[in-house]
Every structure is written in C-alpha cells, then in structure tokens.
C-alpha positions in Angstrom: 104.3 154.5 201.1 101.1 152.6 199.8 100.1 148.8 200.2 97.2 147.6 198.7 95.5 144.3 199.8 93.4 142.4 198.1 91.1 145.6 197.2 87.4 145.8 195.8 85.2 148.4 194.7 82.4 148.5 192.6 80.9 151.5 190.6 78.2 150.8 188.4 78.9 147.9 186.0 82.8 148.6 186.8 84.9 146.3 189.3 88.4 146.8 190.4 88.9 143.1 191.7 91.3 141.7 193.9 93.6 144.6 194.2 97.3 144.3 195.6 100.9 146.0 195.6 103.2 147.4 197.9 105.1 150.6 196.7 108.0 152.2 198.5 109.0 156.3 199.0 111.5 157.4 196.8 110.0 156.2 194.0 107.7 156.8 190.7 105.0 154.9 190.0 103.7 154.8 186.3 100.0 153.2 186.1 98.8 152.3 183.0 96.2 150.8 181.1 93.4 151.5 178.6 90.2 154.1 179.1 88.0 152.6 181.5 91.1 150.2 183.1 90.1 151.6 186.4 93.4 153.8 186.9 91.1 156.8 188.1 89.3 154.9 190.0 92.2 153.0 191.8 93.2 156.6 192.6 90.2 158.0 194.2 90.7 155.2 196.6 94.1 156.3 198.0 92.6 160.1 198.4 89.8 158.7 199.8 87.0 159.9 198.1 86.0 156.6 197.4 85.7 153.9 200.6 86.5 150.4 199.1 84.1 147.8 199.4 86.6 144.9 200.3 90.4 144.5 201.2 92.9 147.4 203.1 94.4 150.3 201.9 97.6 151.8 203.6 98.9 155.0 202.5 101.8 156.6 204.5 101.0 154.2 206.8 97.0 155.4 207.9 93.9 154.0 206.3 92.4 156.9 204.1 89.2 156.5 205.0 89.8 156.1 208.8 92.3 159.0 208.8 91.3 160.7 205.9 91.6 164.5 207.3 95.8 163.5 208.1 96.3 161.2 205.1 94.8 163.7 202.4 96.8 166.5 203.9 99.8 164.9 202.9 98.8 164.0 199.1 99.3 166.7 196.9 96.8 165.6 193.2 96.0 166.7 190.0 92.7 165.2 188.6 91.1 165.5 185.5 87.7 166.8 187.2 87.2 170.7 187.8 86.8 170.5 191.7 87.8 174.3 192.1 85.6 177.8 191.7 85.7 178.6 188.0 84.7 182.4 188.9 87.2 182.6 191.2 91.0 183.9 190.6 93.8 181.3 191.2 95.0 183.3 194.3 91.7 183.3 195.9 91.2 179.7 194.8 94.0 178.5 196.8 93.5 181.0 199.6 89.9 179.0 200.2 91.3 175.4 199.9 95.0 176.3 201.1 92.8 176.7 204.9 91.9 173.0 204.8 96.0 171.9 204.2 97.8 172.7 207.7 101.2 173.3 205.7 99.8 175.5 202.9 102.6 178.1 202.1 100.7 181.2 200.0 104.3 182.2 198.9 105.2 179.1 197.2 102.3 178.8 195.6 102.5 182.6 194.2 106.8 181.4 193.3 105.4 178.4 191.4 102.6 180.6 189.5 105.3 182.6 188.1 107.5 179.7 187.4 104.7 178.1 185.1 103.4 181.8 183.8 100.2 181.5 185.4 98.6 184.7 186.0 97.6 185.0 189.4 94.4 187.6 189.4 93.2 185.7 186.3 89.5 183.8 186.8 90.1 179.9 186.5 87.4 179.5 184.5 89.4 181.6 181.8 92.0 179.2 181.8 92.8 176.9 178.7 92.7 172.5 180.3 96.4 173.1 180.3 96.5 176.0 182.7 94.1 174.6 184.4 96.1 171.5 185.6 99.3 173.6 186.3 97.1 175.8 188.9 96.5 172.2 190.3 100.1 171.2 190.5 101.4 174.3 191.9 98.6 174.3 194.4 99.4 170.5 195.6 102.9 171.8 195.3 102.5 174.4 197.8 101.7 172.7 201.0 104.8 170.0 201.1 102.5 166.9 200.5 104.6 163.4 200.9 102.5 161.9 198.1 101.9 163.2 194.7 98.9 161.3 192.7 98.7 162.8 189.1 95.9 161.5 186.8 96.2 161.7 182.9 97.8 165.6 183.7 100.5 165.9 180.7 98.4 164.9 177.8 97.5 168.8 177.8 100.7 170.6 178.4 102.9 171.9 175.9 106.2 170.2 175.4 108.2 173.1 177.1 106.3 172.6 180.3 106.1 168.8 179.9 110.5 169.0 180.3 109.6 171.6 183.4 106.8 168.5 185.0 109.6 165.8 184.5 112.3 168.1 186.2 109.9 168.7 188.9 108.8 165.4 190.0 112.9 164.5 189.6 113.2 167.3 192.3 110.0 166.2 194.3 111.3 162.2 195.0 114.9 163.2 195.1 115.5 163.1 199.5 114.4 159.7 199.0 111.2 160.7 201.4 108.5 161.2 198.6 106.9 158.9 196.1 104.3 159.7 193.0 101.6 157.8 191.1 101.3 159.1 187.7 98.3 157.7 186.0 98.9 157.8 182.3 98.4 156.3 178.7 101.1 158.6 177.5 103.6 155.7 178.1 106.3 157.5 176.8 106.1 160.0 180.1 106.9 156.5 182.1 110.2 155.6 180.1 111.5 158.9 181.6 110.3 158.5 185.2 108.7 155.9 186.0 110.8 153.2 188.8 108.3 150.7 188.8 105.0 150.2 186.6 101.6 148.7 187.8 99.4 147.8 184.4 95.2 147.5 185.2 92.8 145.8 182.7 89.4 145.8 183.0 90.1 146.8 186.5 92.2 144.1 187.2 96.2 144.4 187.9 98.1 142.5 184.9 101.4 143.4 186.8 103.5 145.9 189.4 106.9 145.8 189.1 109.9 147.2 189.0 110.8 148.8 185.4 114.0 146.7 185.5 112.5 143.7 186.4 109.6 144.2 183.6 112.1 144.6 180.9 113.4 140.9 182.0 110.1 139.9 182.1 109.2 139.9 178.5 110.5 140.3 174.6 109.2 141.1 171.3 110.2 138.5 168.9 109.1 138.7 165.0 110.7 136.5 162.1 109.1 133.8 160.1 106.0 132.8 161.8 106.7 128.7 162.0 109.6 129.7 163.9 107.6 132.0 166.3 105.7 128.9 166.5 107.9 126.9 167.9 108.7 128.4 171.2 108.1 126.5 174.1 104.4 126.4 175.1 102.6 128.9 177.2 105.8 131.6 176.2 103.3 133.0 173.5 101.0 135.8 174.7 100.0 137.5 171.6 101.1 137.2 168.0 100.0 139.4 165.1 101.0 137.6 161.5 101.6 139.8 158.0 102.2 139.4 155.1 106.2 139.3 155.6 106.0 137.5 158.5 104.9 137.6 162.0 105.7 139.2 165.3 105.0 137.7 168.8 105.1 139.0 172.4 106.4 136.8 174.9 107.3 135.8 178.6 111.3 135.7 178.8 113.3 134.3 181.0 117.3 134.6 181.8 117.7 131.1 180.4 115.8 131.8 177.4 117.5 130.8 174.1 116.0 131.8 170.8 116.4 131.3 167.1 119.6 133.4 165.7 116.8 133.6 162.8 114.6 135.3 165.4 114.9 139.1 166.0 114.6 139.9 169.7 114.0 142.9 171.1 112.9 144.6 174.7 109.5 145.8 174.4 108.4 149.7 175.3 105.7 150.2 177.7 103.3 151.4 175.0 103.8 147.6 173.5 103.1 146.0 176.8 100.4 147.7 177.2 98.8 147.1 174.1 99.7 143.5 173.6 98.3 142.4 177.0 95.1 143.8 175.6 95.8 142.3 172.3 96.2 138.5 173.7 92.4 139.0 175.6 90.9 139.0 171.9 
C-alpha cells in the first residue's frame, strides 16, 4: 500500500533523511514521535503536496507526484490545517470539493453528518476544532478512498466520539483492502489500533514494525541500579536513577536472561517514545 525508499525532503532548517518502510493493506499504521519529528511532514509527501527532494515514494502502487490526480483520489485525510471555506456550510463545502473526487457519494456524506451530529446548513467557520475535523472525516469518508492518512485528529474529540473513530477505522480496514496512517502523540489511540508502528525523530525513522515484533524488541527493567549496570554492553539505551533505585530501557532479545532481582516489564508506546528521546540527551 506504501513503500518508501530512501526518502528526502528539506523544509527550512528541517530534514526528513533517509526515509524507508514498506506497509501492507489491511493494516493500521500508528506514527509517532515528538512536535517537530517530521510526522506531518512525512505525510504531505504521500498526498503529494509536497514533491520529495530524493528517494521514491509508492502509494497504492503510483508515484504521488507523477499520478497525483489518481493517487489523491483514493486517499481520504484529515489534517490539522483549515483547507476548506470557513463561510461556507458543510454541505456546500463538500458539494465544491466532492467535484474533484470521481466517487464522491453526497448521500453518505449527509448519513455520516448525522451519525457524528454535525449540522449540515451550519457555516464551518462556526464549528468548534472538534467539529471541524469530523466534517473532514466524513467528507474523506464519503468518496470510498483506499487510504486513510489522519494527522493528530483525536486530540480534539470527545471521548464518546473518540469510541465511534476507533469503531470506524475497525470497519474501514476490515475487507482486508484498506490501510490507515494515523499520525499521533496520543500513544494510547495506537495500543487500540495500531498493527504496526513507525517512530520519527528529528525527522529520522528510529523504527517501523510490527506492534508484535516491537514489544519483543525491548523491556523496561528497574531494580537496584548496580544490577541495571551489569547487563551486557550496548543493551542499555537510556536509564534514569532515583533515589530508590533506577530504571533502564533496553534492547531484548528471546535469549535474554535477567536478574530474578530485576523487574521486567513490556514497555507502552508512550515509553518508547519518550525513552528514545531520552537516551539522545
């Protein structure tokens, strides 16, 4: 569904560098990272908006720059930027852009208006940020894209709707022909749905990987701190200390064997994240 090869694009003093992964349909891809990581950036490059300066880009199978009319048919998006007419309604809103999407369906949008109690004949401008993002999704909803690439969208909906997003997307990649990129810091969205998990930093990728295979990959370990110490070399990636000892994240392995003195646990995404940041200081 996307393949990314050894990508580069510069914006100002930002760089994403030497970009690659491969991500299949079917599936959820959570990307994460800090402010500034380069996740929005990353994807303006599969809509492409942006052309990248180096490397390919595949995305359901065309080049989005080369094919960009065809490819950004098929990608449905919600962005954090205000791209539609604030003194329009949301009907004629998506009237106007539905034109440009050869499967735009008017009544699906108007069914998934009333399913997130979005009024219709209101002015988008008059919307709250939350309202504003649901008139997004229903609108990529409604013209049966392949590809759904979400940017930072649940940090403003209300926990009621946040169950109706997750049951949505569930739907979306269900036939096993659909895939999503959820851009998020909210990594508590990603232990729900996401099936594999690419990390940026500084706009370079730390990792993509299946969920499975990153919960293999590493451990949280935190017990007296001249035990911690004594791991094999190079296992150590970062390691706070207190006052009651300290606690260490690490590379695991299968064959890894640790101190019964030790306590060992898998690490959530939110620790990942922040402890590959951690062990740059």
């Amino acid at each position: 569904m996307i393949r990314l090869d050894h990508v580069e694009k510069k914006l100002g003093n930002f760089k994403l560098s030497d970009i690659s992964f491969s991500f299949p349909k079917g599936y959820v891809l959570g990307l994460i990272g800090q402010n500034g990581a380069g996740k929005t950036t990353l994807l303006h490059l599969l809509m492409g908006l942006y052309a990248a300066d180096a490397g390919n880009i595949q995305v359901l199978g065309e080049n989005p720059q080369k094919e960009e009319v065809r490819v950004r048919s098929q990608i449905g998006w919600v962005l954090a930027e205000e791209i539609f007419h604030a003194g329009q309604t949301l009907e004629q809103n998506a009237d106007m852009y539905g034109k440009y999407y050869p499967d735009y369906d008017k009544k699906v949008f108007l069914e998934y208006c009333t399913r997130f109690a979005l009024p219709k004949e209101r002015s988008l401008g008059k919307l709250s940020k939350g309202e504003k993002l649901k008139f997004q999704f229903a609108f990529a909803l409604s013209y049966a894209p392949k590809l759904l690439l979400l940017d930072e969208p649940t940090a403003s909906f209300d926990p009621e709707f946040r169950n109706e997003f997750f049951r949505i997307i569930t739907e979306f990649i269900s036939d096993g022909e659909h895939g999503v990129v959820l851009a998020t810091h909210l990594t508590s969205d990603l232990d729900r749905l996401a099936d594999y998990v690419a990390m940026l930093d500084d706009g370079k990728l730390v990792f993509c990987m299946e969920r499975t295979e990153l919960e293999d990959s590493y451990r949280m370990i935190s017990g007296p701190e001249y035990k911690l110490k004594l791991l094999p070399e190079g296992r150590i990636l970062s390691m706070e200390s207190g006052q009651y000892g300290a606690k260490a994240f690490v590379k695991h392995s299968r064959r890894a064997v640790y101190d019964p003195e030790l306590c060992v646990g898998v690490p959530t995404l939110e620790e990942i994240m922040f402890y590959h940041a951690l062990k740059k200081r």
